[in-house]
C-alpha positions as CSV (number, residue, x, y, z in Angstrom):
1,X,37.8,45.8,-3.4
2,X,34.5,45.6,-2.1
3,X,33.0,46.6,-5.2
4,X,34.4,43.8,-7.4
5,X,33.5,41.8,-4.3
6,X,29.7,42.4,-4.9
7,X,30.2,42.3,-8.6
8,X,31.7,38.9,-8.4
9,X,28.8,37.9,-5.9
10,X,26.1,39.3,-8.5
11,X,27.9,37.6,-11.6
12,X,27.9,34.4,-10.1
13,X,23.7,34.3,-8.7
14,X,23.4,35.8,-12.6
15,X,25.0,32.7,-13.8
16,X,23.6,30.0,-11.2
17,X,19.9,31.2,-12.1
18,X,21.0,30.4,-15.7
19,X,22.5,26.9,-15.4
20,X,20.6,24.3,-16.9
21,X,19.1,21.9,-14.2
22,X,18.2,18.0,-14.8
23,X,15.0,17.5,-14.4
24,X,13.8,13.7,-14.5
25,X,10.4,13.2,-16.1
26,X,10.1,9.1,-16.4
27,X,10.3,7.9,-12.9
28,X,13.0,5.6,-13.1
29,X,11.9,3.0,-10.4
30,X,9.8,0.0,-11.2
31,X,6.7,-1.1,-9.5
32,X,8.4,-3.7,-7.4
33,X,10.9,-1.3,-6.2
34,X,7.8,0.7,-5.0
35,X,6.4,-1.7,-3.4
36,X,9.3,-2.4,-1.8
37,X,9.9,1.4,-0.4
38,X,6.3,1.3,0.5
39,X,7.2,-1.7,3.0
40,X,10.0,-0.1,4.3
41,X,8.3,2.9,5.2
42,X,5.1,1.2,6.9
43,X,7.9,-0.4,8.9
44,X,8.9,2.7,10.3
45,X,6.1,4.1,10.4
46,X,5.7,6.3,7.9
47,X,2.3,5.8,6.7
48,X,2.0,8.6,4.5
49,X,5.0,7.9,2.6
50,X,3.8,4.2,2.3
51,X,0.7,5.0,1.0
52,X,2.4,7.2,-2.1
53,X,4.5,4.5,-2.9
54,X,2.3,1.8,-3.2
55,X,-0.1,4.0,-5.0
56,X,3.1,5.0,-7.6
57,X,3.5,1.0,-7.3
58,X,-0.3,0.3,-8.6
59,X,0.3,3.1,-11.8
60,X,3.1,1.3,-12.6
61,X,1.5,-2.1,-12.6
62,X,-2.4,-2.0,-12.8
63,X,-2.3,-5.8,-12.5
64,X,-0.8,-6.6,-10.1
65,X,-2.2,-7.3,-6.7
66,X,0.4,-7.1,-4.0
67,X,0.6,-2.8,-4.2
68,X,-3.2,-3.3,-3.4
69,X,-3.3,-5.9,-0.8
70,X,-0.1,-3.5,1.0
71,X,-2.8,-0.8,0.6
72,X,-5.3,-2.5,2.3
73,X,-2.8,-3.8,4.9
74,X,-2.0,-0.1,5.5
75,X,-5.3,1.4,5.7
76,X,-6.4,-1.3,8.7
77,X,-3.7,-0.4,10.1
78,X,-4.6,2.8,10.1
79,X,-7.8,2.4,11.3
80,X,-9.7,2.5,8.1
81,X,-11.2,-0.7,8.2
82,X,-13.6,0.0,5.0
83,X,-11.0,1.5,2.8
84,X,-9.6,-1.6,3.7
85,X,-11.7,-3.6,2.4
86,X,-11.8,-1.6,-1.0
87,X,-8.3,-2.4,-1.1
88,X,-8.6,-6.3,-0.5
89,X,-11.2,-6.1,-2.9
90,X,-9.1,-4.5,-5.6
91,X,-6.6,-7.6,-5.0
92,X,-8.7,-9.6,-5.2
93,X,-9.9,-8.6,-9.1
94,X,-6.0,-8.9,-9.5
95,X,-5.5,-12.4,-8.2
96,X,-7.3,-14.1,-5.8
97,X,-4.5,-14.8,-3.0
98,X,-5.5,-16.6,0.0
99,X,-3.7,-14.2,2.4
100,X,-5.7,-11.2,0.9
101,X,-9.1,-13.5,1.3
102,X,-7.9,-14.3,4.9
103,X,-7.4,-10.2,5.2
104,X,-10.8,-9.2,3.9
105,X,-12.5,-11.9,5.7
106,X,-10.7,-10.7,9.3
107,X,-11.6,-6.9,8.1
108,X,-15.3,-8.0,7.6
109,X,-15.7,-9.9,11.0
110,X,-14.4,-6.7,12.4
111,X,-17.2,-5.0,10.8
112,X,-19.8,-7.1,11.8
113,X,-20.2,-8.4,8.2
114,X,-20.0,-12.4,9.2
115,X,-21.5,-14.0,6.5
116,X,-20.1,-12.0,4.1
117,X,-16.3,-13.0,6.1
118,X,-17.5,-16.6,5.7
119,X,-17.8,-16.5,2.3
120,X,-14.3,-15.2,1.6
121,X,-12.3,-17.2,4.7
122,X,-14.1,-20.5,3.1
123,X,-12.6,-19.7,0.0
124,X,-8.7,-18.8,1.5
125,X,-9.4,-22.2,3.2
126,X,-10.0,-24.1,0.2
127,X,-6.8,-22.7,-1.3
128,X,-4.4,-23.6,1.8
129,X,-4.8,-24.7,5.2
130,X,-3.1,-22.3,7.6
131,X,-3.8,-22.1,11.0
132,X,-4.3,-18.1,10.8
133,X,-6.9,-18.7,8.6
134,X,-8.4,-21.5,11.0
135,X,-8.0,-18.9,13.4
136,X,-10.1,-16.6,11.6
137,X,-12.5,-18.9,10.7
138,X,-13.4,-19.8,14.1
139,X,-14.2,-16.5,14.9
140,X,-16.5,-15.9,12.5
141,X,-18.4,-19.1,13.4
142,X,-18.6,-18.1,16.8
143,X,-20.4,-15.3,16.0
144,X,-22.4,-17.0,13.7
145,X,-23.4,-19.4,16.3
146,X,-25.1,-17.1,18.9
């Protein structure tokens, strides 16, 4: 009995090392449904897992600015301000959004770069009046001005 036991037990791991497995090789999701998980996880938290899928977001569209304007989001967030500005930067190239201009120019006072954040929270400015903008814009002046 407990020989046919173990020969039963050996057949079977003999035959589940030989079943065929499915193995996916085109990722199935689109770059919007990336972006999306990437959101989701930020929310929670997750960081790491946020930064994969907006990067998996950007391969799937190269052209498309939110993944990299998420990314930049992230990464100040995150406490790297510079790689932040990369980020806003590669939006920018994309589309020239006045939320990411707002972003970069917020990052950039941050940094101590003011007229450099002039330059791009005039620009969100003339695009659409927003208060955060406004906001950001007096900032910058302030320290401008002294």
């Amino acid at each position: 009995m407990r020989k046919s036991f173990i020969a039963i037990l050996l057949g079977f791991f003999i035959l589940s090392c030989s079943i065929p497995k499915i193995v996916v090789y085109d990722d199935p999701l689109s770059a919007s449904e990336h972006n999306d998980l990437g959101v989701i996880y930020e929310k929670k938290g997750k960081f790491d897992l946020a930064e994969k899928e907006y990067k998996k977001a950007i391969s799937k569209d190269k052209n498309w600015y939110l993944p990299y304007f998420n990314l930049g989001n992230l990464y100040y967030k995150m406490g790297q301000k510079e790689k932040a500005v990369e980020y806003y930067l590669k939006s920018l190239e994309k589309e020239r959004n006045p939320d990411t201009l707002n972003n970069l120019a917020y990052v950039l006072y941050e940094l101590g770069r003011y007229e450099e954040a002039k330059k791009y929270i005039e620009e969100a400015l003339s695009i659409k009046k927003d208060p955060n903008y406004e906001d950001t814009y007096k900032k910058i002046l302030e320290k401008l001005n002294h």
